[in-house]
C-alpha positions in Angstrom: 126.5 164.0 88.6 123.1 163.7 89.7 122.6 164.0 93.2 121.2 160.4 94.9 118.7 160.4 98.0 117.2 157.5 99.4 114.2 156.9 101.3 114.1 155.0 104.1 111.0 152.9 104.2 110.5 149.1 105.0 109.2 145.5 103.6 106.4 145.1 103.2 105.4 148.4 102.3 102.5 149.5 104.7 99.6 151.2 103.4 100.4 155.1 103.1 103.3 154.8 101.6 102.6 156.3 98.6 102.6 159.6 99.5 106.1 159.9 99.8 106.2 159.1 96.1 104.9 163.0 95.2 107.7 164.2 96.4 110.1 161.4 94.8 108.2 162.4 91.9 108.4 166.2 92.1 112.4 165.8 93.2 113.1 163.7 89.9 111.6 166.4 88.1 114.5 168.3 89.9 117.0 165.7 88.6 117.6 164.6 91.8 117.8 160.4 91.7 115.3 159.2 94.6 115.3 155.2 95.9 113.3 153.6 98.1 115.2 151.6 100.5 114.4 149.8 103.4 116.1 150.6 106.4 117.2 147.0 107.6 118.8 145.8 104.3 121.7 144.6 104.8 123.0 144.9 101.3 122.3 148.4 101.0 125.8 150.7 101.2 123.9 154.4 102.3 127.3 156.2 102.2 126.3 155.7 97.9 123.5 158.5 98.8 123.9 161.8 99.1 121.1 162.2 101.6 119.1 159.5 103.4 115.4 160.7 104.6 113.7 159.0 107.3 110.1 158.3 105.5 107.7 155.6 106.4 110.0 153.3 108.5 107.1 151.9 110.5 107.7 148.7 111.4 110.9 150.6 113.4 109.2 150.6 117.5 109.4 147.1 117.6 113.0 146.9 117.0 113.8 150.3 118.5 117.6 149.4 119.6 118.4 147.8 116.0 117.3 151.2 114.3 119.1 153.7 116.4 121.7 151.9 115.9 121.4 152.2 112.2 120.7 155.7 112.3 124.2 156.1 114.3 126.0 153.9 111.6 124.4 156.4 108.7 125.4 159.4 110.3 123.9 163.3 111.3 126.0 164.2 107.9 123.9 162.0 105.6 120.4 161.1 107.2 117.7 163.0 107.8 116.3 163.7 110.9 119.9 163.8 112.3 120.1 160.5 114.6 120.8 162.6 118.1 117.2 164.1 117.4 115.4 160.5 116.1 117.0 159.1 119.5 115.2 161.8 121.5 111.9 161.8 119.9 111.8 158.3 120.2 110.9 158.5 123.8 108.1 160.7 124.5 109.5 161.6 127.8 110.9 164.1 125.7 107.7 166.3 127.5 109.4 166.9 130.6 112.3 168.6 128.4 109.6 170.5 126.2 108.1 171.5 129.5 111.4 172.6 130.8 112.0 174.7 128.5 109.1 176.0 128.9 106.8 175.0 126.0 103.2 174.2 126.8 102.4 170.3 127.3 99.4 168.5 129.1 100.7 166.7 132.8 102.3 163.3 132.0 102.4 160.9 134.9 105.0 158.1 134.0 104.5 154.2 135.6 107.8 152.2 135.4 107.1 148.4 135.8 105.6 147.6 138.2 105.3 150.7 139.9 103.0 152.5 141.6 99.8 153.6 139.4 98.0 157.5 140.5 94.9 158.4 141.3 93.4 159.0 137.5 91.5 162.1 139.1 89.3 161.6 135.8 89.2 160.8 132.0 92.9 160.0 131.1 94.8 158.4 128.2 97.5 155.7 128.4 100.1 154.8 126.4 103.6 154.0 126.4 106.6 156.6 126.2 107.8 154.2 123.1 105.2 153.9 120.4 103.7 154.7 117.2 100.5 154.5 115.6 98.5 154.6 119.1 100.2 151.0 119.7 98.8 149.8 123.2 96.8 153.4 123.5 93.5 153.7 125.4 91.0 155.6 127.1 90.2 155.3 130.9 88.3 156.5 133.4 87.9 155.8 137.4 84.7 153.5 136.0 87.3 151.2 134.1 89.9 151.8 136.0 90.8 148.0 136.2 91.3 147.8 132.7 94.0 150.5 132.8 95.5 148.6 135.1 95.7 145.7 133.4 96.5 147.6 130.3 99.8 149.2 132.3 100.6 145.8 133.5 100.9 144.7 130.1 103.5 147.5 129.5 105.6 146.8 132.3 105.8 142.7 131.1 106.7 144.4 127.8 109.4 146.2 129.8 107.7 149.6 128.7 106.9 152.6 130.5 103.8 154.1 130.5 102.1 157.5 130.7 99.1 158.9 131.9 97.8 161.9 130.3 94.1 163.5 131.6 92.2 162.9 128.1 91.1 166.9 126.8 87.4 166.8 125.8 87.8 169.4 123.3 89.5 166.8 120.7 85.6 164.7 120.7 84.8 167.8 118.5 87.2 169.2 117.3 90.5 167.1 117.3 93.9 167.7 117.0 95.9 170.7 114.6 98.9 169.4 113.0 102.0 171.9 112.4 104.2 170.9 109.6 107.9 172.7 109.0 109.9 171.7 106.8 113.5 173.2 107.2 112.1 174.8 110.3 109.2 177.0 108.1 105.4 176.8 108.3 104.4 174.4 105.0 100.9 173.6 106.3 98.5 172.2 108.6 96.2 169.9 109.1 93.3 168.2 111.4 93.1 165.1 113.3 89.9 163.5 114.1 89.5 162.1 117.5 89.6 158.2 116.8 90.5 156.9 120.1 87.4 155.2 121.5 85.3 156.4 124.3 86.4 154.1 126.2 89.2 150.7 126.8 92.3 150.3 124.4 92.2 151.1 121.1 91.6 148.2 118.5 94.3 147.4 116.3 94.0 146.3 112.4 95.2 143.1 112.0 98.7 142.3 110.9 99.8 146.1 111.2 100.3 146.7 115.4 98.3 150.1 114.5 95.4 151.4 115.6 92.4 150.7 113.0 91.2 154.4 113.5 94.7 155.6 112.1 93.6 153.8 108.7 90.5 156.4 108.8 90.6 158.1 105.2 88.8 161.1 106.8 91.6 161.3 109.7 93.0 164.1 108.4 91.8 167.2 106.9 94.0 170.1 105.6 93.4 173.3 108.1 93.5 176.3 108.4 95.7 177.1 111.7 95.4 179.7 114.1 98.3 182.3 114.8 98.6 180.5 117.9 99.2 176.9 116.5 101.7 178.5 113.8 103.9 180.3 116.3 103.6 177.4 118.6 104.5 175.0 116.2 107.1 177.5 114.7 108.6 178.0 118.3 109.0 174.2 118.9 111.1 173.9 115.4 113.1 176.7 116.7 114.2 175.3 120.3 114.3 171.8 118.4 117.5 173.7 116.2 119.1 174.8 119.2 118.6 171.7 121.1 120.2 169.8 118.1 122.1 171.9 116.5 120.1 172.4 112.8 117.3 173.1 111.5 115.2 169.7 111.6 114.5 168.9 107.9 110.8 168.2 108.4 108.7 168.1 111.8 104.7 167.8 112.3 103.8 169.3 115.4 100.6 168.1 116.8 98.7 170.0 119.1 95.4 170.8 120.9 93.9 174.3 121.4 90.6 174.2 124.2 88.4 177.2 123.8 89.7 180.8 125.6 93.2 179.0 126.4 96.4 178.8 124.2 97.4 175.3 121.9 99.1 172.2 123.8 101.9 170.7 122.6 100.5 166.6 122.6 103.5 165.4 120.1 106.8 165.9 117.9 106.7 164.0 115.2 110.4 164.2 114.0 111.3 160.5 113.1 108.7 159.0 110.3 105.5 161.5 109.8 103.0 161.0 107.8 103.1 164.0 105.5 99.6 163.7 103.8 100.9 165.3 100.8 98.2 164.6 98.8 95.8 166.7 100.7 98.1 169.6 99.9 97.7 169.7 96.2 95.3 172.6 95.8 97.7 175.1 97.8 99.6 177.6 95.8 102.4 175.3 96.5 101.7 171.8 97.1 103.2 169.9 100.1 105.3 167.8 97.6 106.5 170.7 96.3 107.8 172.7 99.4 108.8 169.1 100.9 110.7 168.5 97.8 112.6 171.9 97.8 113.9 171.4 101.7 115.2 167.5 100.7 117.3 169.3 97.9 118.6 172.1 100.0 119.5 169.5 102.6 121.7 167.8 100.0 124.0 171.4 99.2 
């Protein structure tokens, strides 16, 4: 019988989506039987599939609870990142554990509601430990300092924690390298362009919750990484196998490197990626391809 894997996605459909269907394409081609399903319907039995992958679920941070709790009911057997992992990287306090363990991250300040607010001792970025998309994101400095306030006052009504990060020049020119693994090996990477503004919260496109920059067709580039960014990212994959138990089935790993100093770790993105597969098709072997052959392996 044909093996069944769904992807998890939800209604309406965002903008983007369509990558994933390369490698829905390149898996039927495989005679594996792919479905689009959104995460939150109710009439949908996922013990039918033989695989369930977390894809573009992005309407999931506003209902966090609801969809760890659905990733629980699915199960680490069946979906894709397992849920103990999707829990974690849910919450980018996830950092201090990074750190811990000693893998290179930026300092993180965290404000509870209504707590205390640091010095920000210069350019910083805000956001909250729970987001996607650069939801409620911003740049600040000592000059506008009042409007990161009020910007970390709207957290805490939001019962949100935020974080202040010092803002790293080096991404005005240069941006951010993504990592991505898939079943813990180096597929490809890519470029971020900075598209926070220069300064105050980033602008949102209406009716998403998303930052308007992230809808940039330029945002990413494919890129060539340095040694550096592969190991790092390699390295991350690695303690994320051992801190979980498996091999995570896909992971982008985005990260700055400043001139004469080694890459930072700025996120794990382990729950719903964008891919950019289509950026990928000139390689010897495409994205969709190599993302393709992990899903099957993942299914046995």
């Amino acid at each position: 019988m044909s093996r069944r894997v769904a992807f998890a996605t939800c209604e309406p459909r965002f903008e983007g989506w369509e990558d994933d269907q390369l490698a829905a394409d390149v898996l039927a081609a495989r005679g594996l039987d792919v479905a689009f399903v959104a995460w939150d319907d109710p009439g949908v039995s996922w013990d039918q599939f033989d695989l369930v992958v977390i894809r573009s679920t992005w309407d999931y941070t506003g209902r966090l609870e609801e969809f760890l709790a659905w990733a629980d009911r699915v199960g680490p057997e069946r979906l894709r990142n397992v849920p103990d992992l999707i829990q974690w990287n849910s919450d980018k306090r996830y950092l201090a554990e990074l750190d811990s363990a000693g893998l290179p991250v930026p300092p993180t300040a965290l404000v509870a509601p209504g707590g205390p607010v640091p010095d920000f001792g210069g350019k910083v970025v805000i956001k909250p430990v729970c987001g996607a998309g650069a939801r409620d994101t911003g740049v600040f400095d000592e000059d506008n300092r009042q409007e990161g306030l009020e910007l970390l006052a709207k957290l805490g009504r939001q019962d949100e924690i935020g974080m202040i990060q010092p803002y790293i020049p080096w991404i005005d020119q240069h941006g951010e390298t993504a990592v991505v693994l898939f079943g813990g090996r180096f597929a490809y990477a890519l470029k971020k362009k900075a598209f926070l503004p220069e300064s105050g919260v980033a602008p949102v496109k209406p009716g998403t919750g998303v930052a308007a920059g992230m809808f940039d067709e330029d945002l990413m580039t494919l890129h060539q990484a340095s040694e550096a960014e592969v190991e790092l990212g390699i390295r991350t994959a690695a303690w994320l196998a051992r801190r979980f138990g498996g091999v995570p089935l896909y992971a982008r790993i985005d990260m700055v490197s400043s001139p004469g100093s080694e890459p930072v770790l700025m996120e794990v993105e382990a729950i719903e990626p964008s891919l950019y597969l289509e950026l990928t098709g000139d390689l010897e072997v495409s994205g969709a391809e190599m993302f393709a052959a992990a899903v099957e392996a993942a299914c046995g």
